[in-house]
C-alpha positions in Angstrom: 135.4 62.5 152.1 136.3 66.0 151.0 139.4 66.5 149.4 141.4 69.8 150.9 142.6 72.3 148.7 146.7 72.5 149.0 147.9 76.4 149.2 149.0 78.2 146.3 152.9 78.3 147.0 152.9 82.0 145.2 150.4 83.2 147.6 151.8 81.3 150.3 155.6 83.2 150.1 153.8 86.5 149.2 151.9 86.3 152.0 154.9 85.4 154.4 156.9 88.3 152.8 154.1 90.9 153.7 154.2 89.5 157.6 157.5 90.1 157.0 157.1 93.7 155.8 154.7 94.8 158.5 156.7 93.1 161.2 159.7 96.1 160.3 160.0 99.4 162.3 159.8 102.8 160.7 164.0 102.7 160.3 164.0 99.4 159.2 161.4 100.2 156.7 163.2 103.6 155.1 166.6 101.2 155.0 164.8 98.5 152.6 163.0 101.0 150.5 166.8 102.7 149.7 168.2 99.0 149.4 165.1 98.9 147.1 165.8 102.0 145.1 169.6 101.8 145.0 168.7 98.0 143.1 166.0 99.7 141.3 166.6 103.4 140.4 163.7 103.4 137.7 161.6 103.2 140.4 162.5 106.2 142.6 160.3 108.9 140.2 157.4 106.7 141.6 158.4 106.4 145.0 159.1 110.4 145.3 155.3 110.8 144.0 154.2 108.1 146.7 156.0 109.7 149.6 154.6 113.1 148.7 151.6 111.7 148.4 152.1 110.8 152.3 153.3 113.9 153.3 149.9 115.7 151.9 148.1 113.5 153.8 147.2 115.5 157.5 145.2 113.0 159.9 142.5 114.3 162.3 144.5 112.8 165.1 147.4 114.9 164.6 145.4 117.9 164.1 143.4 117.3 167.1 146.3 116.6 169.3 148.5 120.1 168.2 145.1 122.1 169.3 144.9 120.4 172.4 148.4 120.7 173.1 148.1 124.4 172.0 145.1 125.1 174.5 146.6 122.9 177.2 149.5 125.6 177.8 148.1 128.6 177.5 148.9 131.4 180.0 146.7 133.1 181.9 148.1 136.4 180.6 147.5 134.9 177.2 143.7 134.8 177.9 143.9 138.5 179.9 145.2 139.9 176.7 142.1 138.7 174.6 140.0 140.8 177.6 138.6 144.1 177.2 135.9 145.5 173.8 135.1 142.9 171.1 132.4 143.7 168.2 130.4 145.7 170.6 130.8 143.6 173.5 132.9 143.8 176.6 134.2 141.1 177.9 135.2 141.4 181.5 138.5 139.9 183.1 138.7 137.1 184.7 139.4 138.9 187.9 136.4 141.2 187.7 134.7 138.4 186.9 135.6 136.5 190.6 135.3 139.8 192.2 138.9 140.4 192.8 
């Protein structure tokens, strides 16, 4: 009969303390890192350098959504204006276009 191997109590609490961590909402989560840093003020020259760290960091999402928002509510007289002689091209209006 095989003998089973008893959990490690250290990974056991770390391991409930990171459910813990992950379970918290953005608020929550800013409120224990300045619990954190008001306990631990040697710490806050490495948390400044982690949080700009996040800040320099630009997704794809978040690009992808702002230029979909951004074409999504453009004007019609926004597009007119771009009508009209472009590197040796014209480019007719809309309107001309339908035959209006």
């Amino acid at each position: 009969m095989a003998k089973r191997k008893k959990p490690d109590r250290g990974t056991t609490a770390s391991a409930a303390q990171a459910s813990v961590i992950q379970r918290l909402k953005p608020g929550e989560g800013g409120s224990v890192l300045k619990r954190l840093l008001a306990a631990h003020p040697e710490r806050r020259a490495e948390a400044e350098d982690m949080a700009q760290s996040v800040l320099r960091e630009v997704s794809f999402e978040s690009v992808a959504e702002d230029v979909e928002c951004a074409l999504r509510f453009l004007d019609i007289d926004d597009l007119n204006d771009r009508v009209g002689t472009h590197r040796r091209e014209y480019t007719p209006s809309p309107r001309r276009r339908l035959g209006n």
